[in-house]
Structures are given as C-alpha cells and as structure tokens.
N, C-alpha and C positions, 0 to 999 in steps of 0.2 A: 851497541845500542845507539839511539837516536834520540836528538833535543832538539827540540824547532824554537826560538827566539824568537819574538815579535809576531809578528804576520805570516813573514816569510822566508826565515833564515834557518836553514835545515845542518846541525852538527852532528858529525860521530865522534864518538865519545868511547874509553875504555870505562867498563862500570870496575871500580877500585874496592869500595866498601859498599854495603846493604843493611840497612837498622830498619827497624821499624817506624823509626821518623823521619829519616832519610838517605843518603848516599852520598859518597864521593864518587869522583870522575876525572879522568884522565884527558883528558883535548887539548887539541891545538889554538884553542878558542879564548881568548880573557876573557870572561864574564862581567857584567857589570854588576857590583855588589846590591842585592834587593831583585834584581831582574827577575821575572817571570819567567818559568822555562815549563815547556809541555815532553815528558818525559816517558820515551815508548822502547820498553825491554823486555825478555822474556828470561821468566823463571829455568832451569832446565833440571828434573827430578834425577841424577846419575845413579841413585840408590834403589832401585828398582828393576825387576828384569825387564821390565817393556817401559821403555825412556818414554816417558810425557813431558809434557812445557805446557805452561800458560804463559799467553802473551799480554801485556797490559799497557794501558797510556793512563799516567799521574800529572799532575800540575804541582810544580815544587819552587820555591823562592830559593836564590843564591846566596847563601848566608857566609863564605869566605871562599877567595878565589887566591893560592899562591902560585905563581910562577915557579917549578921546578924543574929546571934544565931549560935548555933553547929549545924556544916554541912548543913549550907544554905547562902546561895549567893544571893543580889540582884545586879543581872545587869541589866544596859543601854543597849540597842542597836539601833544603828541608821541605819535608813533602807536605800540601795544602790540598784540600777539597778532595780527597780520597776517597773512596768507596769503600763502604763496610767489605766486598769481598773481596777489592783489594788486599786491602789492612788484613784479611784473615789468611792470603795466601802468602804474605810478605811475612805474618808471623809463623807460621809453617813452615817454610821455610828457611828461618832463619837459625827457628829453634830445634826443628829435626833434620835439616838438611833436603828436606823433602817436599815436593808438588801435591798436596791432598786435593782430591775430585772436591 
C-alpha cells in the first residue's frame, strides 16, 4: 500500500490491521502524531472462485506512531472524510472477508 504525506512525500507501507475506522501500518517512516496522510490500498476478495479487488484512496489522521525494531514504525491511523461506498466496502470486508460489487 501507498501514503503520500504533505504535497509530495510518497510512503510504502505494510497494511498490519483494517477496522472500520481505521488501520495500522508497518513503514519505514516516523510519522508525525495528528499528520494528515492520503491512504491508497486495495481490498483483495481470496474467497471467491474469480479473485476481485477494489482499489481505494482515504484521507486518515495519525493517531499513534511506535518505533518497533530498527527503522520500523507501527502507526495508527484513523480514517476522515471517507465515502459512504468506501465505508460500505471496508465493512464487507471486514466482516465477511469478502469484496461485494
């Protein structure tokens, strides 16, 4: 997955955890605690005979950033200004394991 920070700082990131309100993340990256981060991942359906994915971009705020291991960062982020069909593929998701059209 991908985080762009400010204008023009583009991160890869391991996606760690997935809620409905937001995600943890695995990077090389310290965050600044409150930062804005523009958050672009895709879903992948593994429980279905023909694999689908939705791809999406969230805007989510840093809500705690720990150092765990050298040069790696697990942060919180809570997700802001979302789309209803976001929010209805990230609860799909989460709670059947599954990408619904």
């Amino acid at each position: 997955m991908h985080m762009r920070v400010g204008s023009n700082l583009n991160i890869s990131a391991k996606l760690l955890d997935l809620g409905l309100k937001g995600m943890a993340v695995l990077s090389a990256y310290d965050f600044t605690l409150n930062s804005i981060v523009v958050i672009k991942f895709t879903l992948v359906d593994l429980y279905t005979s023909s694999e689908q994915s939705k791809s999406m971009e969230v805007n989510g705020v840093v809500c705690y950033n720990n150092c765990s291991g050298e040069k790696q960062h697990r942060t919180g982020i809570s997700f802001i200004k979302m789309s209803k069909f976001n929010q209805q593929l990230i609860f799909d998701f989460v709670n059947k394991g599954t990408v619904n059209e």
